[in-house]
TORKOL-4160 file (C-alpha; in steps of 0.2 Angstrom, whole numbers, padded with zeros to 4 digits, m for minus):
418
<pt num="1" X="m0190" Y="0090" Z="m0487"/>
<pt num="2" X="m0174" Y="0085" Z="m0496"/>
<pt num="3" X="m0161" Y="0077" Z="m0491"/>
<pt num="4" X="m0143" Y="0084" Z="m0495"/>
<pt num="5" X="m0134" Y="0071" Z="m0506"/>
<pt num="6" X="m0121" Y="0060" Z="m0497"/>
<pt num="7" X="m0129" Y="0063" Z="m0479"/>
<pt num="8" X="m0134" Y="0048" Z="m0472"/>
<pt num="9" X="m0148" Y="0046" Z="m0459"/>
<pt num="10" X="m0145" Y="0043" Z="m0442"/>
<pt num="11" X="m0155" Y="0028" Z="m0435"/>
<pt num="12" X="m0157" Y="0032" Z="m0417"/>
<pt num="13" X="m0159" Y="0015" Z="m0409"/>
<pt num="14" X="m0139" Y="0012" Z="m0417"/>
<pt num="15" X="m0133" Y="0027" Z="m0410"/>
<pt num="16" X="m0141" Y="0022" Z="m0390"/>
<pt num="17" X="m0133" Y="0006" Z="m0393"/>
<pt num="18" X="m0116" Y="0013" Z="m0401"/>
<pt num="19" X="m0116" Y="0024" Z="m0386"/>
<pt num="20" X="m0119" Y="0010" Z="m0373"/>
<pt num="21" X="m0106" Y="m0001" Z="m0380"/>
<pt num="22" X="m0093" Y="0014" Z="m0379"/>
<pt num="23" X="m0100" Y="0017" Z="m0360"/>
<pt num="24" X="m0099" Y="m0003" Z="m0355"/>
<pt num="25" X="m0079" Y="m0002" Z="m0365"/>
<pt num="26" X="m0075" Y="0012" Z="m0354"/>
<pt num="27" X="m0082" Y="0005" Z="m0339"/>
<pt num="28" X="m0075" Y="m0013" Z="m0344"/>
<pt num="29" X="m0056" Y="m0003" Z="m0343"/>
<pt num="30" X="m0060" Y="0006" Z="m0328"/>
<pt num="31" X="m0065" Y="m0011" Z="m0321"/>
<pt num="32" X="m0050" Y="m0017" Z="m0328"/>
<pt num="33" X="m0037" Y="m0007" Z="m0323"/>
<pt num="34" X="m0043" Y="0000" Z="m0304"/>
<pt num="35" X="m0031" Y="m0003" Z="m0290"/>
<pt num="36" X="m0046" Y="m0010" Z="m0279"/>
<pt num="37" X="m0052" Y="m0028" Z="m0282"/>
<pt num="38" X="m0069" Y="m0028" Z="m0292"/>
<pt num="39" X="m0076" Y="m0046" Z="m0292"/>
<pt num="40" X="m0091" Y="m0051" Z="m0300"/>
<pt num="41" X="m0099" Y="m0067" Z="m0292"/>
<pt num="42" X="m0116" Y="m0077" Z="m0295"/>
<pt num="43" X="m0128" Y="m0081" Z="m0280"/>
<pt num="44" X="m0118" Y="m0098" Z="m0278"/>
<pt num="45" X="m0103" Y="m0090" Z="m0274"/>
<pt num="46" X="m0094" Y="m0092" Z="m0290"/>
<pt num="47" X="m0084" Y="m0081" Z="m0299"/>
<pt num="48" X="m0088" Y="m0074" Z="m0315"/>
<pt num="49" X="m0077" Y="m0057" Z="m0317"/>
<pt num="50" X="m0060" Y="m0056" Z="m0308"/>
<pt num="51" X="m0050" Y="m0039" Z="m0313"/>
<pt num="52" X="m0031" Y="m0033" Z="m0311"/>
<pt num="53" X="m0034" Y="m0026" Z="m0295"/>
<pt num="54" X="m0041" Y="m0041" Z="m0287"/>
<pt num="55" X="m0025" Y="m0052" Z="m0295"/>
<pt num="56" X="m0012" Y="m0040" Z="m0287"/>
<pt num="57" X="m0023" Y="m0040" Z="m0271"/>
<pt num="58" X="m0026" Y="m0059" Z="m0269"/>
<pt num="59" X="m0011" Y="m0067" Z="m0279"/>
<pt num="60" X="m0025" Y="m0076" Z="m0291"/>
<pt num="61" X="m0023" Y="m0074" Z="m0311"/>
<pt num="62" X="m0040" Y="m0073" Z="m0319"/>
<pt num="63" X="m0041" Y="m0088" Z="m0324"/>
<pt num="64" X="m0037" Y="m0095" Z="m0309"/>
<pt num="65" X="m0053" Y="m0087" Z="m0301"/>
<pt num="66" X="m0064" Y="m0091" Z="m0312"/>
<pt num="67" X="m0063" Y="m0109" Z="m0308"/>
<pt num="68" X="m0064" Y="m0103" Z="m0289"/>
<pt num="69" X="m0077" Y="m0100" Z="m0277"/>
<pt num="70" X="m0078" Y="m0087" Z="m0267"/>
<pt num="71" X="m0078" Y="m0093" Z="m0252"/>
<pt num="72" X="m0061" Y="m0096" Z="m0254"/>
<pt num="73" X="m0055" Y="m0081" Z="m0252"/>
<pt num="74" X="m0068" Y="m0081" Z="m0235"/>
<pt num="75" X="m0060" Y="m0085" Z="m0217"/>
<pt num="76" X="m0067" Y="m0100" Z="m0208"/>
<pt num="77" X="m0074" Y="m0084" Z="m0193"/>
<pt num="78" X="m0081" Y="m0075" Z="m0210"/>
<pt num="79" X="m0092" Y="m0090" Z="m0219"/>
<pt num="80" X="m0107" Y="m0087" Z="m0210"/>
<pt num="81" X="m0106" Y="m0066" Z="m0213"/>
<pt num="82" X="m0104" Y="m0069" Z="m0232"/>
<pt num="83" X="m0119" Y="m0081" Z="m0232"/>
<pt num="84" X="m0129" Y="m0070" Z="m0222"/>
<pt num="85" X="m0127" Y="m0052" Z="m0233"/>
<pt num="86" X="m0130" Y="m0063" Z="m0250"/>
<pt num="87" X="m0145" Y="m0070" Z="m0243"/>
<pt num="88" X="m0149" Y="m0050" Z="m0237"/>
<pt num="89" X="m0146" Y="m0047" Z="m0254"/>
<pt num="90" X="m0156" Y="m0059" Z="m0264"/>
<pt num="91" X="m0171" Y="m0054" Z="m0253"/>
<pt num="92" X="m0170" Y="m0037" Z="m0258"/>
<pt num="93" X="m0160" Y="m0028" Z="m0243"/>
<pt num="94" X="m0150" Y="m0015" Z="m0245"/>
<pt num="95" X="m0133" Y="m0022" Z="m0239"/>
<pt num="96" X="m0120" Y="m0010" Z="m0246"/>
<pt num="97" X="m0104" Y="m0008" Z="m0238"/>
<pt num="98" X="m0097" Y="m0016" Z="m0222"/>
<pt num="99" X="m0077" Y="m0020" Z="m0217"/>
<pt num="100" X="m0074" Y="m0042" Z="m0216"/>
<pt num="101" X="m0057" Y="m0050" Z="m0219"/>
<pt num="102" X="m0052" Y="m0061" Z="m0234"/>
<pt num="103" X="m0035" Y="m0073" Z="m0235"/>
<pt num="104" X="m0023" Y="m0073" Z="m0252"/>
<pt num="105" X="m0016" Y="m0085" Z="m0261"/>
<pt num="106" X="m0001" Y="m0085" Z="m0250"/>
<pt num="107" X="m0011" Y="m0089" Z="m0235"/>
<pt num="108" X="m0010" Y="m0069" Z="m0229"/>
<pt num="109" X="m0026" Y="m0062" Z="m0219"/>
<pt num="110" X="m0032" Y="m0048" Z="m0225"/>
<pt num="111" X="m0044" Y="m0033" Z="m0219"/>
<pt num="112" X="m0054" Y="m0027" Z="m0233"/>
<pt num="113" X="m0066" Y="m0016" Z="m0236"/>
<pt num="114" X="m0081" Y="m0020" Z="m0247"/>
<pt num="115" X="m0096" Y="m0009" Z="m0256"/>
<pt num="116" X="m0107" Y="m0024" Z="m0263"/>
<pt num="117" X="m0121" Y="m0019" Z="m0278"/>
<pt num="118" X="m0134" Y="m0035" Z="m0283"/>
<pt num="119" X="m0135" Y="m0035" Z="m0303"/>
<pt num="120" X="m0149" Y="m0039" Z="m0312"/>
<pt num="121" X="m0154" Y="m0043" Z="m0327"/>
<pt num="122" X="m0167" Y="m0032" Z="m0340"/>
<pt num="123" X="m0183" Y="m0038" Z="m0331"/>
<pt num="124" X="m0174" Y="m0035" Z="m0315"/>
<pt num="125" X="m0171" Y="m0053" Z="m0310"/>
<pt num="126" X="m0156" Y="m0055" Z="m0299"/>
<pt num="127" X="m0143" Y="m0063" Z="m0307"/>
<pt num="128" X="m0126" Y="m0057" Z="m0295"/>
<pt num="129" X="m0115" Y="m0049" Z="m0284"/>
<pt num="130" X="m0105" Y="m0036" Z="m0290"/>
<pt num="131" X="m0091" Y="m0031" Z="m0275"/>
<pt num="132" X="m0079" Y="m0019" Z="m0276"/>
<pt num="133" X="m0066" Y="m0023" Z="m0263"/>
<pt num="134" X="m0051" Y="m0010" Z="m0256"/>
<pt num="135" X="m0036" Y="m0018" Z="m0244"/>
<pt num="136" X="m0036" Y="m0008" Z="m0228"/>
<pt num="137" X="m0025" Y="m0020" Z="m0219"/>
<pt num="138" X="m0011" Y="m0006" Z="m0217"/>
<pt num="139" X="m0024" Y="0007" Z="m0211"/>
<pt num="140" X="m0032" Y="m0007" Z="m0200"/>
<pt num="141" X="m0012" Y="m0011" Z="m0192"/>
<pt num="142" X="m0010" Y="0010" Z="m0189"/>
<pt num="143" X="m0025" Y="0014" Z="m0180"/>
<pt num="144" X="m0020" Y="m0003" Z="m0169"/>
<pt num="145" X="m0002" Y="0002" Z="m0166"/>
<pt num="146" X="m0012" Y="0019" Z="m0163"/>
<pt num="147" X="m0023" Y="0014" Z="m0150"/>
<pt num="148" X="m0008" Y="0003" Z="m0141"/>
<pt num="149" X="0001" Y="0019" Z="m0142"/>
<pt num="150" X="m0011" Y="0027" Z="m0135"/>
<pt num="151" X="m0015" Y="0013" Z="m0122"/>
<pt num="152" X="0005" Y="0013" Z="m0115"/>
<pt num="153" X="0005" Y="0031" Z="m0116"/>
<pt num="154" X="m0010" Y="0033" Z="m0103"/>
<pt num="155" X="m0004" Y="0021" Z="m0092"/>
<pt num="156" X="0014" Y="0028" Z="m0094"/>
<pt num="157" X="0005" Y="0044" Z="m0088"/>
<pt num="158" X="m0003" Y="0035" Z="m0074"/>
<pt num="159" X="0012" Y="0028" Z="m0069"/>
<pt num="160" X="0022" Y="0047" Z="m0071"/>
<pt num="161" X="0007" Y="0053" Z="m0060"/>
<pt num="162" X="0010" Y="0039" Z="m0046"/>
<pt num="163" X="0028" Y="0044" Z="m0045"/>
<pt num="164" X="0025" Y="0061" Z="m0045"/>
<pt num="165" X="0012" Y="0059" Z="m0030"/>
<pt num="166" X="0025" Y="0046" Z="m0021"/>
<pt num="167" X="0038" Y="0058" Z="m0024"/>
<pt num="168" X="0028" Y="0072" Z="m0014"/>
<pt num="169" X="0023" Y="0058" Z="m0002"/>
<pt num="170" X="0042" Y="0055" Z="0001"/>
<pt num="171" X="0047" Y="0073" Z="0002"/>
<pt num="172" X="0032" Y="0077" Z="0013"/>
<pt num="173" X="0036" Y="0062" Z="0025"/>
<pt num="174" X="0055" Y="0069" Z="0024"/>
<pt num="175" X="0050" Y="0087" Z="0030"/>
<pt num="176" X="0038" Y="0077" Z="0046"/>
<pt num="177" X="0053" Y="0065" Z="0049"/>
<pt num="178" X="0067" Y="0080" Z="0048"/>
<pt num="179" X="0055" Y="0089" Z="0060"/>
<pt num="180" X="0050" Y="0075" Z="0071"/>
<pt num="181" X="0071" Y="0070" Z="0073"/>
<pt num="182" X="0073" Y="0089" Z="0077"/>
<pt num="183" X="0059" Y="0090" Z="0092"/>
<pt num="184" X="0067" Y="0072" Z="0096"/>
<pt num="185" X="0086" Y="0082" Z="0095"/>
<pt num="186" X="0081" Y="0099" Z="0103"/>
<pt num="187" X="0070" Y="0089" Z="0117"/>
<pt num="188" X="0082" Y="0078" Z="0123"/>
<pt num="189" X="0097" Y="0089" Z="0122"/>
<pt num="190" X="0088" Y="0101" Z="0134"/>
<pt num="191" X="0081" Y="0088" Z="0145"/>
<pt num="192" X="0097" Y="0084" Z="0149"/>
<pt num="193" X="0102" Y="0099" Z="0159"/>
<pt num="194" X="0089" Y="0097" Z="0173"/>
<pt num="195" X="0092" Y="0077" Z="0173"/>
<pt num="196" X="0110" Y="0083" Z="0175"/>
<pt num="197" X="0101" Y="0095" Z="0189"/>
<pt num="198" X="0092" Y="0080" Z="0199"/>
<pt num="199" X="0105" Y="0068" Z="0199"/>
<pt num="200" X="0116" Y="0080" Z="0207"/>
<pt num="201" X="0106" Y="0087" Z="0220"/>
<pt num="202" X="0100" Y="0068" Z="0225"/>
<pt num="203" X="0119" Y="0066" Z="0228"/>
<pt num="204" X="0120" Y="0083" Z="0239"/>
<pt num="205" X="0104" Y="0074" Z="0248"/>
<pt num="206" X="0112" Y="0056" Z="0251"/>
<pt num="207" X="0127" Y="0067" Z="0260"/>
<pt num="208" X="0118" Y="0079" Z="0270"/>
<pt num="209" X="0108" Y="0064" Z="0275"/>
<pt num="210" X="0125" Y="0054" Z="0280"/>
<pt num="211" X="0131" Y="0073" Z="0289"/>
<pt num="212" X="0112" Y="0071" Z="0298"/>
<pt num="213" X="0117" Y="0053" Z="0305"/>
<pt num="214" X="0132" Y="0057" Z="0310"/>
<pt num="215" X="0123" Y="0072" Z="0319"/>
<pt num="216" X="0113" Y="0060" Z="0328"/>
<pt num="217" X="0127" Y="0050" Z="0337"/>
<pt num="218" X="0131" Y="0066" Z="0348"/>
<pt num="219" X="0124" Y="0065" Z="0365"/>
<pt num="220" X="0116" Y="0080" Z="0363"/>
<pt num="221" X="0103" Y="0073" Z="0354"/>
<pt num="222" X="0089" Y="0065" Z="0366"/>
<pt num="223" X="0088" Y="0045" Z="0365"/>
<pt num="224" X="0067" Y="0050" Z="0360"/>
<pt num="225" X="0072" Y="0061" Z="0346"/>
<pt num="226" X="0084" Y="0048" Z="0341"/>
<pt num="227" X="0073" Y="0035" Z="0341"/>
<pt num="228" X="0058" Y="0046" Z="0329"/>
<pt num="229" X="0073" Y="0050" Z="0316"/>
<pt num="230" X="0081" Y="0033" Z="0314"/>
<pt num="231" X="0066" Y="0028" Z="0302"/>
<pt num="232" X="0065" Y="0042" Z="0291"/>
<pt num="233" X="0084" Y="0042" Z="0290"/>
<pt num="234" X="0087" Y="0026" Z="0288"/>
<pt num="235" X="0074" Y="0021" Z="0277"/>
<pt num="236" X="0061" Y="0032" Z="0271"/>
<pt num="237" X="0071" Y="0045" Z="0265"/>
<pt num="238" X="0086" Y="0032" Z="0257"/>
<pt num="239" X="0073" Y="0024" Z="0248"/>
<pt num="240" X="0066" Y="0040" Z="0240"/>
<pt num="241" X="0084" Y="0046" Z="0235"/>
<pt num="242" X="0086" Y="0030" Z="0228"/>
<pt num="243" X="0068" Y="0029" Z="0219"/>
<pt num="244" X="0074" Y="0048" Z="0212"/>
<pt num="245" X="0091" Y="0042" Z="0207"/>
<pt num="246" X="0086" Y="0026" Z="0199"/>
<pt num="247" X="0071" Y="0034" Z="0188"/>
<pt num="248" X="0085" Y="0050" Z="0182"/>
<pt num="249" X="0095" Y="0037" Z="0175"/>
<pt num="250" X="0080" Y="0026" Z="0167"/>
<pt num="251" X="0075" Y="0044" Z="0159"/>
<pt num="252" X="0096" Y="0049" Z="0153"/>
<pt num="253" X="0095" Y="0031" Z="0145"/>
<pt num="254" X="0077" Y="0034" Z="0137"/>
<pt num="255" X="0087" Y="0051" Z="0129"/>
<pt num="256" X="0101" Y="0043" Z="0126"/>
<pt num="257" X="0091" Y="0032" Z="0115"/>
<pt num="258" X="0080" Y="0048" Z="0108"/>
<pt num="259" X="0094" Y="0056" Z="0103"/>
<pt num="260" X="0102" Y="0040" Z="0092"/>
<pt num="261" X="0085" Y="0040" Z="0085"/>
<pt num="262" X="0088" Y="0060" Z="0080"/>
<pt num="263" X="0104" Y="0058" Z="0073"/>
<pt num="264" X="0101" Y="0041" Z="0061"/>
<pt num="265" X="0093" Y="0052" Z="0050"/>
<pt num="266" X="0103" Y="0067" Z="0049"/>
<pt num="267" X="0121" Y="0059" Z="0050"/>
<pt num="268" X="0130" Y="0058" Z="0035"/>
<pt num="269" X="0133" Y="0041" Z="0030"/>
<pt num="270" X="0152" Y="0033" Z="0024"/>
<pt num="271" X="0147" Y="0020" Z="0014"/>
<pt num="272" X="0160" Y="0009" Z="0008"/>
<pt num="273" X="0164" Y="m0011" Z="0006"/>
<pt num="274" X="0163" Y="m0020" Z="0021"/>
<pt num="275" X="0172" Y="m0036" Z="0028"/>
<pt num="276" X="0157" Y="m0045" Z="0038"/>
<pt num="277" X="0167" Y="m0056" Z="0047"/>
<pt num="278" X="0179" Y="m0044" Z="0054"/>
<pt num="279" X="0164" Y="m0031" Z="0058"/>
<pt num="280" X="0156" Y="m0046" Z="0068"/>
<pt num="281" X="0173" Y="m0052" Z="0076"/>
<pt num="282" X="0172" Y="m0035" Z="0084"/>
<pt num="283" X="0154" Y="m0036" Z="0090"/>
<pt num="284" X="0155" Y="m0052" Z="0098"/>
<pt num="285" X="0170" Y="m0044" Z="0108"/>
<pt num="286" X="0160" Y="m0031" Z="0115"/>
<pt num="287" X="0150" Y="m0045" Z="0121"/>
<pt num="288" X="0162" Y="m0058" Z="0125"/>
<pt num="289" X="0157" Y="m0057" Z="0143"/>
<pt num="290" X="0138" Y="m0059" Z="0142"/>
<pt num="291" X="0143" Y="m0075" Z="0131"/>
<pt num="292" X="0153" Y="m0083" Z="0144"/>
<pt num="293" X="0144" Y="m0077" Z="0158"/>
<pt num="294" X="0127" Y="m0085" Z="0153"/>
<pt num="295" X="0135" Y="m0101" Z="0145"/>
<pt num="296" X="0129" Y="m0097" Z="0126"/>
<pt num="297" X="0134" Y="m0107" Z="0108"/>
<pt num="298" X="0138" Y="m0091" Z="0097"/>
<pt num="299" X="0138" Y="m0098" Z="0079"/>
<pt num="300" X="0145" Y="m0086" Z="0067"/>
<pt num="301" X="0148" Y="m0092" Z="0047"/>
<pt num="302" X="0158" Y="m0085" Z="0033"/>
<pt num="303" X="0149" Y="m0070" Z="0030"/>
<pt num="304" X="0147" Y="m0059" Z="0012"/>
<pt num="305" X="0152" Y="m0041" Z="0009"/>
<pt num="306" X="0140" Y="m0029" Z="0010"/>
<pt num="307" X="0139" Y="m0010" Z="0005"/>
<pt num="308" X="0137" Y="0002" Z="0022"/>
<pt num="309" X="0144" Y="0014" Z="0035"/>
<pt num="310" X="0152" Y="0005" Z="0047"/>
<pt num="311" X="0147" Y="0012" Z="0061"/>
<pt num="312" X="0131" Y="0010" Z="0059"/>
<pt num="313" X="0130" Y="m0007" Z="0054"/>
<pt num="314" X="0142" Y="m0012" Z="0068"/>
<pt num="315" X="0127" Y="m0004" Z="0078"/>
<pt num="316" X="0113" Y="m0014" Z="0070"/>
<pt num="317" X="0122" Y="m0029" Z="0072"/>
<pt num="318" X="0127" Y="m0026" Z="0092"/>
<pt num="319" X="0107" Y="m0024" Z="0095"/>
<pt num="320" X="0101" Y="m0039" Z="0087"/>
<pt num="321" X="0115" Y="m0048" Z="0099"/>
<pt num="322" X="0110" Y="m0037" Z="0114"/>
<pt num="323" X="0091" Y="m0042" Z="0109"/>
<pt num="324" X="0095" Y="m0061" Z="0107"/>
<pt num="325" X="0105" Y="m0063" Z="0123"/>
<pt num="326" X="0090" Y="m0053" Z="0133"/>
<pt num="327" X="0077" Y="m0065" Z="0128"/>
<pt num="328" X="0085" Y="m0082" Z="0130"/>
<pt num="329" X="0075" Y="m0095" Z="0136"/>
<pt num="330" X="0082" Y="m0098" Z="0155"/>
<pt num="331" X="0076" Y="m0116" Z="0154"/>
<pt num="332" X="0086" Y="m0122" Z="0139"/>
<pt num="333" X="0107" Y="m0117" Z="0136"/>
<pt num="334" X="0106" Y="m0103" Z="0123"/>
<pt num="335" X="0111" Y="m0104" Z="0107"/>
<pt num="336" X="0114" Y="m0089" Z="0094"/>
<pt num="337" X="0117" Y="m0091" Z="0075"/>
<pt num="338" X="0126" Y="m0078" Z="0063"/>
<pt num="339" X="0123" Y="m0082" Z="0045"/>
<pt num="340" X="0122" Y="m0072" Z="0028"/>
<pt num="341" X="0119" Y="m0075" Z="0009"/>
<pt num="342" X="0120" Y="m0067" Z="m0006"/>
<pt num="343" X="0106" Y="m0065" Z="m0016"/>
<pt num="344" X="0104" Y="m0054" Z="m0031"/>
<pt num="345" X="0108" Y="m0037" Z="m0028"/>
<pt num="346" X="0108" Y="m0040" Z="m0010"/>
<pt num="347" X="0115" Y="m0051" Z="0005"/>
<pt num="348" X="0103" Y="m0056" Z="0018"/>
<pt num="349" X="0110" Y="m0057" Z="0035"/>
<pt num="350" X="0100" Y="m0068" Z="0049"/>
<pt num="351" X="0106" Y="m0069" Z="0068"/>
<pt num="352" X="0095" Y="m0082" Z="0074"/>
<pt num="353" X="0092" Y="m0088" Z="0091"/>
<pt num="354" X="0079" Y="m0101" Z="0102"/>
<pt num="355" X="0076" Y="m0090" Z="0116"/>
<pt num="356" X="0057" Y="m0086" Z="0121"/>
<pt num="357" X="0049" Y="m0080" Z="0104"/>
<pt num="358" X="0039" Y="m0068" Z="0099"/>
<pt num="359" X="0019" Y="m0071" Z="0093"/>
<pt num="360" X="0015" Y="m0068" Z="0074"/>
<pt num="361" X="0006" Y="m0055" Z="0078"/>
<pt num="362" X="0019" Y="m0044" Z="0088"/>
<pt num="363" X="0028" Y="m0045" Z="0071"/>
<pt num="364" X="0029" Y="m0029" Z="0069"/>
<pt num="365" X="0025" Y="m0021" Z="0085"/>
<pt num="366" X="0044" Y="m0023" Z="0091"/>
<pt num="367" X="0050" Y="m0012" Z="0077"/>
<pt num="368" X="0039" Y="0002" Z="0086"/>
<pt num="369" X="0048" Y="0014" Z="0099"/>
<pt num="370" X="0046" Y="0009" Z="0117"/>
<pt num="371" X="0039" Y="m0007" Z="0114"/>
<pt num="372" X="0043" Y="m0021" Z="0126"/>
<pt num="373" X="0032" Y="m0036" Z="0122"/>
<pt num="374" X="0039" Y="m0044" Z="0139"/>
<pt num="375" X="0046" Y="m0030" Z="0152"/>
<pt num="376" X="0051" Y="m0044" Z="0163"/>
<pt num="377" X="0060" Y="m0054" Z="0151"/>
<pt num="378" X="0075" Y="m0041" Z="0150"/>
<pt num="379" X="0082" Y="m0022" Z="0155"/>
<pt num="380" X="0080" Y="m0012" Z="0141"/>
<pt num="381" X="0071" Y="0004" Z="0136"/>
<pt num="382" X="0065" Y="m0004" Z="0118"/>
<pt num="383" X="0071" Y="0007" Z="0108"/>
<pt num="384" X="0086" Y="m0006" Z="0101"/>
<pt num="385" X="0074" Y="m0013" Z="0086"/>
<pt num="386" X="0068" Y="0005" Z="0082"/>
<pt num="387" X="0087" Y="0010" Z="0081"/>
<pt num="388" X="0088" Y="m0006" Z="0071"/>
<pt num="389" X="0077" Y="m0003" Z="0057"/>
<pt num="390" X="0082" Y="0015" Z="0057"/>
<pt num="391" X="0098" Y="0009" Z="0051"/>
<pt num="392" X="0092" Y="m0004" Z="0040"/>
<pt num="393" X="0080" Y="0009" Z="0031"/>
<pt num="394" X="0095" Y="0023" Z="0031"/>
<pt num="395" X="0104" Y="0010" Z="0020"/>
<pt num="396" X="0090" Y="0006" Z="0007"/>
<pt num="397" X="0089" Y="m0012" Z="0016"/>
<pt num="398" X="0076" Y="m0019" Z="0026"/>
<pt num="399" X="0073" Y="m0030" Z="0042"/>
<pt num="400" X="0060" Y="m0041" Z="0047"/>
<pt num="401" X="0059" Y="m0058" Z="0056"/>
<pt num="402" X="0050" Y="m0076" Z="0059"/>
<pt num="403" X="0047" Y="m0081" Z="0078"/>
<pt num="404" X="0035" Y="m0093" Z="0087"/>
<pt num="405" X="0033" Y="m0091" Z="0107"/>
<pt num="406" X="0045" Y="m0104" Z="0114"/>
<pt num="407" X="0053" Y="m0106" Z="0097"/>
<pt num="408" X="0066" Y="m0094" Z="0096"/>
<pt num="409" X="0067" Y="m0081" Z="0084"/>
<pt num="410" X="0074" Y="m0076" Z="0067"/>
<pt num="411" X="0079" Y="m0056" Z="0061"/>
<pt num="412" X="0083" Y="m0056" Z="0045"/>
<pt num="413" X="0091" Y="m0039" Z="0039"/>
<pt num="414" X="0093" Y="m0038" Z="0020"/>
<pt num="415" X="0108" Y="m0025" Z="0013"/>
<pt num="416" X="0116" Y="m0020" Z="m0002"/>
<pt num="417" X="0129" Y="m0034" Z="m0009"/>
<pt num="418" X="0147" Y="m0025" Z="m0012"/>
């Protein structure tokens, strides 16, 4: 066959080699100009190839790299991981992508991303490491602030769902305590009426019995008969009347005391600022006689303002003296201390005194209702310390105390500061 004039012959093996040259350009400026770091490196570590992305990503010009080893641009925590996938590599493992952290020029930490190929030459030697490397460092920081986001929020709603359960704990234990001062309230108002009932008719009785002895004087009565009534009338039946009258007032007090503890929660409280030192001036007077009477030291410093009704905490206050001056210690001239300090968002009041004490584990017993640790030590229906906290607690305070048997004791009762 003939061939045209001016056609020139194609020789294959220039046009393969034309068309790999064009395909190694292009690659060669994709290489160049990627925004990930593609770093070619031999199996010693150092660095052969070094592209625009990996200067704008670690701060190195190209020159600079190439008289740099990788290991570089490899954490101290990340040496042995870069040794370990190059040996991986060498040996013929299939190590291709995995996420490892790298430092700049500037000395910033990176986390990067890396998808590593080994190179070899034509007879399939190997002869590199090709990596191609992305910053995920912003990605990584997200999903971190993502997760604590997702860690406070949790605990926020564990926290939400503790309140909310407290909160029906509280209201619950408000509808029981409203319901309880109400039994409290309604039973001791309408015991009152036949207490009111026995006391009077044991008065009708001590009369008539009077009216019966005077009956026995006439002489009309025989000197026997006289002599059977005058033990019954003299003794047996004043004994009862007595016995009746004496328990009818023990139980008016025990109401009286019920029906404080009813009212402390449903009274309406006037808080305002109050002058310490004038509120106790007019306790101490209540008890000015007691004091003198049994011979006791009343210490009283300069005390701070506190927020509270009046009333009530000229009530708290009157207890704890009442209690202190029950439970002296006979054997030893009493002594009673009234002192108070600011601290924080609250004053702490303490009304100390070295009577008898009270064991550490009664501690909290003599806050109970009807408690008496020592019946014998003092008249009283223990109700006084249950009235006590009441108040404290109606006031957002609280009250507890430090004792030892034969030491004296301590009530400390903490309020809100003015």
């Amino acid at each position: 066959m003939k061939k045209d004039k001016g056609s020139i012959e194609k020789n294959p093996d220039t046009a393969e080699r034309q068309l790999a040259e064009e395909n190694t350009r292009r690659l060669a400026t994709v290489v160049r100009d990627s925004n990930d770091a593609i770093t070619i490196q031999d199996f010693e570590g150092r660095i052969t190839a070094w592209n625009r992305g990996a200067e704008l990503m670690y701060g190195y010009s190209e020159a600079e790299a190439l008289q740099m080893n990788i290991g570089h641009l490899t954490t101290p925590e990340k040496q042995a991981e870069q040794k370990e996938f190059t040996r991986r590599l060498i040996l013929g493992e299939m190590v291709t992508s995995f996420e490892t952290q790298r430092v700049t020029k500037d000395g910033r930490l990176l986390d990067v991303w890396m998808v590593v190929t080994k190179l070899v030459d034509d007879d399939g030697k190997p002869i590199g490491i090709a990596s191609t490397e992305r910053d995920i460092t912003k990605r990584k920081r997200a999903e971190e602030e993502r997760e604590r986001l997702l860690k406070s929020l949790e605990e926020k709603t564990k926290g939400l769902e503790q309140v909310i359960e407290r909160e029906h704990l509280l209201k619950s234990l408000e509808e029981k305590t409203k319901a309880l001062e109400q039994v409290l309230y309604t039973a001791s108002h309408d015991l009152r009426s036949p207490l009111v009932n026995i006391q009077g008719f044991a008065r009708e009785l001590e009369l008539s019995l009077k009216q019966v002895r005077s009956l026995l004087q006439s002489k009309d009565i025989s000197p026997e008969v006289r002599e059977k009534l005058i033990v019954p009338l003299d003794k047996d039946i004043p004994d009862s009347i007595r016995y009746i009258i004496t328990s009818s007032y023990k139980i008016e007090t025990l109401l009286g005391g019920l029906l404080q503890l009813s009212r402390l929660g449903r009274a309406e409280l006037d808080i305002k600022r109050l002058n310490m030192n004038k509120l106790m001036e007019s306790v101490i007077q209540t008890f000015e006689f007691s004091i003198k009477e049994r011979g006791v030291k009343l210490e009283v410093g300069d005390l701070p303002p506190c927020l509270g009704d009046e009333t009530r905490i000229n009530q708290l206050f009157a207890n704890l003296i009442d209690n202190a001056l029950k439970f002296l210690d006979p054997d030893r001239p009493g002594i009673i201390k009234v002192e108070g300090e600011k601290r924080g968002e609250q004053v702490v009041y303490c009304v100390e005194d070295n009577g008898i004490g009270i064991a550490p584990e009664y501690h909290e017993r003599v806050f109970e209702i009807f408690e008496r640790l020592n019946p014998t030590a003092g008249a009283g229906e223990g109700l006084g310390l249950t009235i006590v906290r009441g108040i404290a607690d109606r006031h957002n305070g609280k009250i507890w105390l430090e004792s030892e048997p034969g030491k004296g004791s301590r009530f400390f009762v903490s309020l809100p500061a003015a």
